[in-house]
N, C-alpha and C positions, 0 to 999 in steps of 0.2 A: 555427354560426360557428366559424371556425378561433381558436387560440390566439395572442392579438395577439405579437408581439413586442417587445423594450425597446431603444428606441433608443438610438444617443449621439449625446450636445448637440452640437446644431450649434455649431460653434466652438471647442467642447474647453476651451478655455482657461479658468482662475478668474479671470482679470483683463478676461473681456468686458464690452463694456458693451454694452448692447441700442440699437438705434434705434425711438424710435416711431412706429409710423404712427397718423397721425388722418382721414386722407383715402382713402375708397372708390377711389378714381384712381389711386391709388399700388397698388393691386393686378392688376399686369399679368397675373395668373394668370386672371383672371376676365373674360370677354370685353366688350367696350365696351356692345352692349346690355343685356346683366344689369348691367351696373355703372352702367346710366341707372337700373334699378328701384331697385337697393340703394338709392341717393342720398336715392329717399323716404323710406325706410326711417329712414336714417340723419339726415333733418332732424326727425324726432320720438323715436326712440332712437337716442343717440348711438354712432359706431363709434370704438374705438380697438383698435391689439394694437401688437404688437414682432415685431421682425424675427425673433429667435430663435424664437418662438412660432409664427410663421410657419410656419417652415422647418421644424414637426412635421405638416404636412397632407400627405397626398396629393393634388397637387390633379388625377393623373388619375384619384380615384373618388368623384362626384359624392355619394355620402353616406359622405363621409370623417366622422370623429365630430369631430374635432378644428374642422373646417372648419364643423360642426355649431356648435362650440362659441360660434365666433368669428365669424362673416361674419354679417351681415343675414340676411334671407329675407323676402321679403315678404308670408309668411302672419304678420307680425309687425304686420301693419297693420287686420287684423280688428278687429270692435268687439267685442270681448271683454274680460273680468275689469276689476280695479280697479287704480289703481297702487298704492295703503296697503291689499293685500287682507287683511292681517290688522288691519289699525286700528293701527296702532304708534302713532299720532295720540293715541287713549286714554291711553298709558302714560306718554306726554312731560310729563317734571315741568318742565324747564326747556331752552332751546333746544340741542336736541343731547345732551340727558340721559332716558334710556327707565328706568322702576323698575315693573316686570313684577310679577316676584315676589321674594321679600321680603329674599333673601340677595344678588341679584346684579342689579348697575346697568348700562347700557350708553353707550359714552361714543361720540357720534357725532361720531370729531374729526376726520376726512377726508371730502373728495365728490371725489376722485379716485382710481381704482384701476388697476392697471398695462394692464391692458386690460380691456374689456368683456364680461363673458359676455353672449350674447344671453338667455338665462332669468333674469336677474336679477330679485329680486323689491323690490330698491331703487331700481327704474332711475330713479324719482320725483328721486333726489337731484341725479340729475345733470341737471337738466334748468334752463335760465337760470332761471329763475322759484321755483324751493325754496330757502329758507333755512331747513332743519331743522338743516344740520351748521354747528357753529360753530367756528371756531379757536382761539380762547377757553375753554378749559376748565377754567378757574377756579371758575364757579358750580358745575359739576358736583362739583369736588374739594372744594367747599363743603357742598353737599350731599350726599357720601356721608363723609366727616369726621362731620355732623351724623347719621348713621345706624348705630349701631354693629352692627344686624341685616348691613347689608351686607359683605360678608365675599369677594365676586367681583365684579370690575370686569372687562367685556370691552370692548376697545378695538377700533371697527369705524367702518365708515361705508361708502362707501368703504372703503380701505384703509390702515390705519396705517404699515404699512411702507414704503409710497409716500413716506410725510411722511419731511424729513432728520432726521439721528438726534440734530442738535439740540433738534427739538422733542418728538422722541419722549425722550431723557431728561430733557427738562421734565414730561412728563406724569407718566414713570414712576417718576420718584424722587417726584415729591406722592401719587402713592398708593403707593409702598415707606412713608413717612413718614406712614400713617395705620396705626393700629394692629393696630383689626380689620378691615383688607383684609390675605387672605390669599392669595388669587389671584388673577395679573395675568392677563388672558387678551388675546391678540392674533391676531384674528381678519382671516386671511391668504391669499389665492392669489398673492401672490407667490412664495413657493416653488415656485409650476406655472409661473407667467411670466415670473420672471426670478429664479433660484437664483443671480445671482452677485448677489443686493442684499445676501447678506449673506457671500457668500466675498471679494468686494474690500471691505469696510467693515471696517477694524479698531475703529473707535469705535465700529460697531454690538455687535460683540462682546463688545468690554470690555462695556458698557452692559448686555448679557445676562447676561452673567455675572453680573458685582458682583451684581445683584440677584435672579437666580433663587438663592435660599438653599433651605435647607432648614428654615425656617418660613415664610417667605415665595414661593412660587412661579412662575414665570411659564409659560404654557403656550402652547403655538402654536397653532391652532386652524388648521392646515391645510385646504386646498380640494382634492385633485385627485379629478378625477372621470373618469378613465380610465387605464385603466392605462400610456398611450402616450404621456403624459405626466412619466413616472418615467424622466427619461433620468438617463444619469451624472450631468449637471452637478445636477440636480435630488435625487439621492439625495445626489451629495456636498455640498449646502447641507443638507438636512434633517441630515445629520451635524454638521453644523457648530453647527445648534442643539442639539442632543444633546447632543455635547462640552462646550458652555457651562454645563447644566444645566437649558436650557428641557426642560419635559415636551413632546411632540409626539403628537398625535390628529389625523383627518381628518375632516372632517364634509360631505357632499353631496347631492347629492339627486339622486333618480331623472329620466333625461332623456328625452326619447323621442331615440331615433336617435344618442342618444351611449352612456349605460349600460344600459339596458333590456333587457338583454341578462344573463343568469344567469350565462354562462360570463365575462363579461367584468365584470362587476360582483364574482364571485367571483375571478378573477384577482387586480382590485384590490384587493379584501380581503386578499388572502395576500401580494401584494409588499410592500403598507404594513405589515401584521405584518410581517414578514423585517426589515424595515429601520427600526424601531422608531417608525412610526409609527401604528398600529394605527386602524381605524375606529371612531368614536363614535357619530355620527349619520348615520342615512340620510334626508333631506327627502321628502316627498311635498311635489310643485312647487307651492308656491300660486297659484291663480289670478290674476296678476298680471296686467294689461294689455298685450298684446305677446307673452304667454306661450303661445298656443293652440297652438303647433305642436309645442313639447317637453313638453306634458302628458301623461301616463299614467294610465288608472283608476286608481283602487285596489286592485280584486281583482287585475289582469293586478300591478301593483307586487305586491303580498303576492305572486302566484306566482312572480317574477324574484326577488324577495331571500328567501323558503324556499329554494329553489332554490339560491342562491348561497350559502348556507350552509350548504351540505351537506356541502361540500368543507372543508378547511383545518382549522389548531388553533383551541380555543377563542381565541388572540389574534385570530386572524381572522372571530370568529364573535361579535365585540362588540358591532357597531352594535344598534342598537333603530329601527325603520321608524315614523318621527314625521308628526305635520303639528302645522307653528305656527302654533296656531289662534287668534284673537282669546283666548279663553277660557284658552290654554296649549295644553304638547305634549301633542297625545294620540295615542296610541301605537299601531300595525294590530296587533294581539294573534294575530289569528287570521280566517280565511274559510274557511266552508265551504258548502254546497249552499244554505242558506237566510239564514245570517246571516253578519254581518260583527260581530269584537268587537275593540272598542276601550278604552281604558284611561285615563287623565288620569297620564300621569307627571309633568307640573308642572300646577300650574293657578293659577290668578289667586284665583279662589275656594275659602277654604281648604275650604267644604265637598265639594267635586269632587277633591280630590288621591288617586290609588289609584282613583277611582271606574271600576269595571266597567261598559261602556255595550255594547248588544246594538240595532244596526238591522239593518233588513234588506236581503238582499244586491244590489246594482243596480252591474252590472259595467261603467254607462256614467260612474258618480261619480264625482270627481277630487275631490272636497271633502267636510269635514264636512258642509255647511250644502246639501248637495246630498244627502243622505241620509235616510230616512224611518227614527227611532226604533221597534224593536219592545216595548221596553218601558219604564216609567219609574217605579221603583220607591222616587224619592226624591220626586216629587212635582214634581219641575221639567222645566219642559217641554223637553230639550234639545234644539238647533238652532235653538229660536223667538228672539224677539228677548229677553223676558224675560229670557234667561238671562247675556245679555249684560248685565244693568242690577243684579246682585247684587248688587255693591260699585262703589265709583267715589275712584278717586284709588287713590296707591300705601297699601300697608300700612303 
């Protein structure tokens, strides 16, 4: 595959304002009977993007990645995966409050995000009938006040930066004002879909600033997942949190048909290092409902991100190849002719954290819970149900 190029934002300007679209019809690019299929699509996973966002497709090359990203497809309608395929169901202390593991909370205080990825593994929220996310995040600040283990709050849902920056300095000054909360985390792709939410907001700014200190941090938890993505207006917003003080990382996940790709997965690694936004995590896709058409094994993953790490400085050679698994992250360590090894870098159960696990290799997997253990040197059965039943409630 050739070496993408970096585009400039449509519009140029810092004081654009995006328009959005929420209606399959309003996309003239796409001819009237695909855009009869999408509709299906779209009355069980919902469509939204913006005009800007738009305006980075090719739309004459029918696996445009971008186009990937964002339009329907109607291999989205299979009867495959789960919408909670990791169970986040389990971790929910209180509506719209997840306590995983034992240092960091998650506060689910949005269920709208500036547009839709079609791989979303939350698409559950958005759907008329979930009331997981609450606007009310009081009881949460309640209970992580009461928790002095918790030390990282990440603000997600949806997307935080969506919400106005009224409510976002309600939230963020009640946990500036708890003591051991030391990192705010804001978990974001609005920086890929509308980089002037925070070049025309001065309040957002201020906001940022005052409170990313230097014992207190806040951190961006950037989405992009392609490199065609990083136009000007989008580097010059990541700048802008920079300036402020916020720390900035990227975290995404393997896509079929958008990064799955070695040269362009490592592109993106090295643009985001350059521009001081360096990669964290790489996702293996969960089997999410809706999701069958942007999954990838695991093995073919493990060979697309070796690979793309071959290239660039160690900033660009950050990330760690995850799956967020019911159980924690556990880690693609290594594949080779007979086995696959895997790692528990978080785990729910403290006796799994570090723990070395060795199945065997099956290059059709896309999941833990779809792989055969070759060995199990602790006595516990992993991948059975058992193992899911260790502990119950947070720490």
């Amino acid at each position: 595959m050739s070496r993408v190029t970096l585009p400039t934002a449509a519009g140029g300007a810092n004081h654009r304002r995006v328009r959005y679209v929420r209606s399959i019809d309003e996309l003239a690019h796409i001819p009237e009977a695909e855009r009869g299929q999408l509709r299906r699509v779209a009355e069980t996973y919902v469509f939204r993007a913006n005009d800007y966002y738009l305006e980075l497709i090719d739309w004459n090359d029918p696996d445009d990645p971008i186009k990937q990203l964002i339009i329907p497809r109607v291999e989205e309608l299979s009867d495959w995966g789960k919408l909670d395929a990791s169970n986040e169901a389990r971790y929910t202390v209180a509506q719209g409050v997840q306590h995983k593991y034992p240092d960091t909370v998650l506060l689910l205080c949005n269920e709208v995000c500036g547009a839709y990825c079609r791989y979303c593994f939350r698409k559950r929220l958005f759907m008329d009938d979930n009331d997981e996310v609450t606007k009310d995040v009081s009881e949460g600040i309640r209970y992580i006040a009461a928790h002095p283990e918790v030390n990282n709050v990440l603000l997600t849902g949806g997307d935080p930066l969506l919400m106005s920056t009224r409510r976002l300095r309600e939230i963020i000054e009640a946990l500036a004002g708890i003591e051991h909360v030391r990192i705010i985390r804001i978990g974001s792709k609005m920086p890929a879909f509308d980089p002037f939410r925070i070049l025309h907001d001065a309040e957002l700014r201020d906001l940022l600033g005052r409170h990313s200190s230097p014992r207190q941090r806040i951190y961006l938890m950037a989405h992009f997942d392609h490199p065609r993505e990083l136009t000007d207006a989008a580097v010059e917003g990541l700048d802008a949190y920079i300036r402020l003080g916020v720390i900035c990382v990227n975290q995404c996940p393997l896509i079929r048909g958008v990064n799955d790709d070695p040269e362009v997965l490592g592109e993106l690694y090295r643009r985001l290092s350059w521009i001081g936004c360096p990669p964290y995590y790489l996702f293996q896709g969960r089997p999410t409902a809706g999701n069958e058409p942007y999954e990838v094994p695991i093995v073919r993953g493990w060979d697309i991100f070796r690979e793309a790490l071959r290239h660039g400085s160690g900033l660009a050679r950050r990330a760690r190849y995850c799956m967020s698994h019911e159980t924690g992250k556990v880690e693609i360590s290594g594949v080779d002719e007979q086995y696959i090894y895997l790692r528990y870098h978080r785990a729910r159960d403290p006796r799994l954290r570090g723990r070395l696990m060795l199945y065997h290799r099956d290059d059709n997997a896309s999941w833990l819970d779809g792989l055969r253990p070759a060995e199990d040197t602790a006595g516990l059965p992993f991948g059975a149900d058992s193992l899911l039943d260790v502990t119950s409630g947070p720490e």
